[in-house]
Backbone as JSON Lines, residues from 0, in Angstrom:
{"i":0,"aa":"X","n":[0.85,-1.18,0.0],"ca":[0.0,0.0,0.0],"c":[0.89,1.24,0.0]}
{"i":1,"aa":"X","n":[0.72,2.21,-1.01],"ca":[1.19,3.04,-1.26],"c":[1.16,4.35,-0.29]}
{"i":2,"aa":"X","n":[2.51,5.04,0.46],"ca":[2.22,5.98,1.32],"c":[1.84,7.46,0.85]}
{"i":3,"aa":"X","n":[0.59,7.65,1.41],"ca":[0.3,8.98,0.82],"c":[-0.04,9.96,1.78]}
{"i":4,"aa":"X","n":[0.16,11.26,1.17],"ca":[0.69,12.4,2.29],"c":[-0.58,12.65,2.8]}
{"i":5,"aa":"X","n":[-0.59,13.17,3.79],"ca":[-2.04,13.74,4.58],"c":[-2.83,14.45,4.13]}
{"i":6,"aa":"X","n":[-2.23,15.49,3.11],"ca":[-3.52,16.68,2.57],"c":[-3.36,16.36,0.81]}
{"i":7,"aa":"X","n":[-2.75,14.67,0.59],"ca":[-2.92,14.24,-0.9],"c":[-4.4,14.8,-1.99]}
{"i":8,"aa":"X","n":[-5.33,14.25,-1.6],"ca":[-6.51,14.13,-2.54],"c":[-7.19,15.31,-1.81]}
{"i":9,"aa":"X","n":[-7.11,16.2,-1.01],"ca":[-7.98,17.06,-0.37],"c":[-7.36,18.14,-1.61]}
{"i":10,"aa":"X","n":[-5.95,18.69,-1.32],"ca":[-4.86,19.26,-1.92],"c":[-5.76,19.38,-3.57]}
{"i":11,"aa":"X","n":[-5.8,18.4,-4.09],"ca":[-6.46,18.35,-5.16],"c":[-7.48,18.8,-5.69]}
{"i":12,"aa":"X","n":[-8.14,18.39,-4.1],"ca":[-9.97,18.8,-4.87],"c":[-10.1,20.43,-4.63]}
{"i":13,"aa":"X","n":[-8.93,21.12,-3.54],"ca":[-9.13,22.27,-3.46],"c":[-8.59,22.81,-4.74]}
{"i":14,"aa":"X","n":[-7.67,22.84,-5.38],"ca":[-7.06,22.96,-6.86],"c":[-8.57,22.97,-7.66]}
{"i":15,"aa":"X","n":[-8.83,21.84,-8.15],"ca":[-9.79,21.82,-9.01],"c":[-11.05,22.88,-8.33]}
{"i":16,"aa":"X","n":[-11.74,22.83,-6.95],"ca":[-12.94,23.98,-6.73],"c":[-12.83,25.4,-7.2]}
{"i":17,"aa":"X","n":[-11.48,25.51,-6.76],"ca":[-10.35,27.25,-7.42],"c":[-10.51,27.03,-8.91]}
{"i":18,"aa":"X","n":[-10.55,26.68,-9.3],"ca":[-10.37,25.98,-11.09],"c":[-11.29,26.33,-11.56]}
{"i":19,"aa":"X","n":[-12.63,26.05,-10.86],"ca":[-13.89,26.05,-11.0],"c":[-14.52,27.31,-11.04]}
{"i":20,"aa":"X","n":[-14.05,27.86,-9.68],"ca":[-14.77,29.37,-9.55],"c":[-14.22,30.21,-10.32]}
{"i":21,"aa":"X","n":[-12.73,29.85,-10.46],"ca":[-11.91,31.11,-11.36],"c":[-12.4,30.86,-12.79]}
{"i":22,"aa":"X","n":[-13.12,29.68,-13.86],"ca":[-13.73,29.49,-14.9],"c":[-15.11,30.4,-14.69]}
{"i":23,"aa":"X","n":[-15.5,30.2,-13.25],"ca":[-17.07,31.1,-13.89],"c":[-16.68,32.4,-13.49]}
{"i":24,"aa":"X","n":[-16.32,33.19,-12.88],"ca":[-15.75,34.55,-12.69],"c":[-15.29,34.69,-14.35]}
{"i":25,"aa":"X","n":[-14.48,34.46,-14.95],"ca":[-13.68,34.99,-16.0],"c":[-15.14,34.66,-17.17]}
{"i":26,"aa":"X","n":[-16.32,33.47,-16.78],"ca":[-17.22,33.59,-17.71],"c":[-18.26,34.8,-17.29]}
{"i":27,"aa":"X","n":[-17.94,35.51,-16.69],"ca":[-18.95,36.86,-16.12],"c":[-18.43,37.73,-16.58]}
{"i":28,"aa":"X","n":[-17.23,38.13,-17.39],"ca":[-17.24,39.16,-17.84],"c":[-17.61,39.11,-19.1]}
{"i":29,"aa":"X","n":[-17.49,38.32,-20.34],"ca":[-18.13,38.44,-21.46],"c":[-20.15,38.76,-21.29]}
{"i":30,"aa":"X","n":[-20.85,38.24,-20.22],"ca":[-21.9,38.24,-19.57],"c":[-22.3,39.63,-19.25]}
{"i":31,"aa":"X","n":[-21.3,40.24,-18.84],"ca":[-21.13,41.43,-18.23],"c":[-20.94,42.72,-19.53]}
{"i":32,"aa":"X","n":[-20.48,42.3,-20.19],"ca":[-20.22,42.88,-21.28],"c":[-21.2,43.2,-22.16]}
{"i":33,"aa":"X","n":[-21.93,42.23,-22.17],"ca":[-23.51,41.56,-23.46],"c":[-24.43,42.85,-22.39]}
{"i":34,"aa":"X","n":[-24.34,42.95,-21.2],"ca":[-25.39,43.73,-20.11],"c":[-24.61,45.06,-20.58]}
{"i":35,"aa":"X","n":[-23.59,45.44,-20.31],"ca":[-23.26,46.78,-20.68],"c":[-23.63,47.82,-21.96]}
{"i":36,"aa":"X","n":[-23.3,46.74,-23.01],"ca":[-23.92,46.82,-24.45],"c":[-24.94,46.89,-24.51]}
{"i":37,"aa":"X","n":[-26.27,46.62,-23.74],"ca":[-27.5,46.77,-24.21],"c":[-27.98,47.47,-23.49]}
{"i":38,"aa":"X","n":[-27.36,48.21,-22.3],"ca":[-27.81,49.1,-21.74],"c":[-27.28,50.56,-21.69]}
{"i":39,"aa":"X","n":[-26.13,50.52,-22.6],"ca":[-25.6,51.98,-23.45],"c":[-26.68,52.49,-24.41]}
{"i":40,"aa":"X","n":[-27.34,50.74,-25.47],"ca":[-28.0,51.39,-26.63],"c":[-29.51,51.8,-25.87]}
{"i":41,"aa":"X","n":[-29.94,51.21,-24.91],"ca":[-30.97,51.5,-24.22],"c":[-30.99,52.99,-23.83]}
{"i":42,"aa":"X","n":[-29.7,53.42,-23.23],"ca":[-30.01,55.04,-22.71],"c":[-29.88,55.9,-24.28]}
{"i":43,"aa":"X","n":[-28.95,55.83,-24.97],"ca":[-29.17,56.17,-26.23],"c":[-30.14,56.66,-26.79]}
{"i":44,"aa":"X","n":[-30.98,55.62,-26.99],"ca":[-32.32,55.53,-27.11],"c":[-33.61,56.3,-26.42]}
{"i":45,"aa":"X","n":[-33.25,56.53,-25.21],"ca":[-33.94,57.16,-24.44],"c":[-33.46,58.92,-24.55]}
{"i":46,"aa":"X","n":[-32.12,58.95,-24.88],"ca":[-31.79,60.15,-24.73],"c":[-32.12,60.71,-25.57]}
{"i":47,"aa":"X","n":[-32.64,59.96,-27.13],"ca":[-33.32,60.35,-28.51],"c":[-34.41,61.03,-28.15]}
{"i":48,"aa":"X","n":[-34.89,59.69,-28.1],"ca":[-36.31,60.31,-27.98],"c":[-36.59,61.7,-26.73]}
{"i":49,"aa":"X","n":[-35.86,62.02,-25.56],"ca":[-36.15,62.98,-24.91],"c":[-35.65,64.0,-25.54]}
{"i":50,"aa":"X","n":[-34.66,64.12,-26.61],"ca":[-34.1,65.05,-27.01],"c":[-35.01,65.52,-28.3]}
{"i":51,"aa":"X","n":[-35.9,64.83,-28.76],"ca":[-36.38,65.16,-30.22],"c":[-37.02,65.97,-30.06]}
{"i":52,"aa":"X","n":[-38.18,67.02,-31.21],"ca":[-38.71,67.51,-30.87],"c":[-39.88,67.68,-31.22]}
{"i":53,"aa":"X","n":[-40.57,66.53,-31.38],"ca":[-41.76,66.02,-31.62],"c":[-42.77,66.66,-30.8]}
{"i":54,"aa":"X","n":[-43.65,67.59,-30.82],"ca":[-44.48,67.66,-30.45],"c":[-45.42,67.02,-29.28]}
């Protein structure tokens, strides 16, 4: 039986959970991005129309 260190497979799974969260953090900014973009053309939009002078 093979000797293995005390914080062997724990060591690991904490690696991979970090792995994990740091994949969805870095997937929140393209996310984040798609929200920024549609809420520039949104005020845009709003700033049109308050600015026109339509009657």
């Amino acid at each position: 039986m093979p000797c293995r260190s005390r914080y062997g497979s724990r060591a690991g799974q904490t690696m991979i959970e970090y792995l994990i969260i740091a994949a969805m953090l870095l997937a929140t900014v393209p996310v984040m991005a798609v929200f920024l973009r549609a809420l520039r053309q949104q005020s845009a939009r709003t700033l049109e129309l308050a600015a026109s002078e339509y009657p």
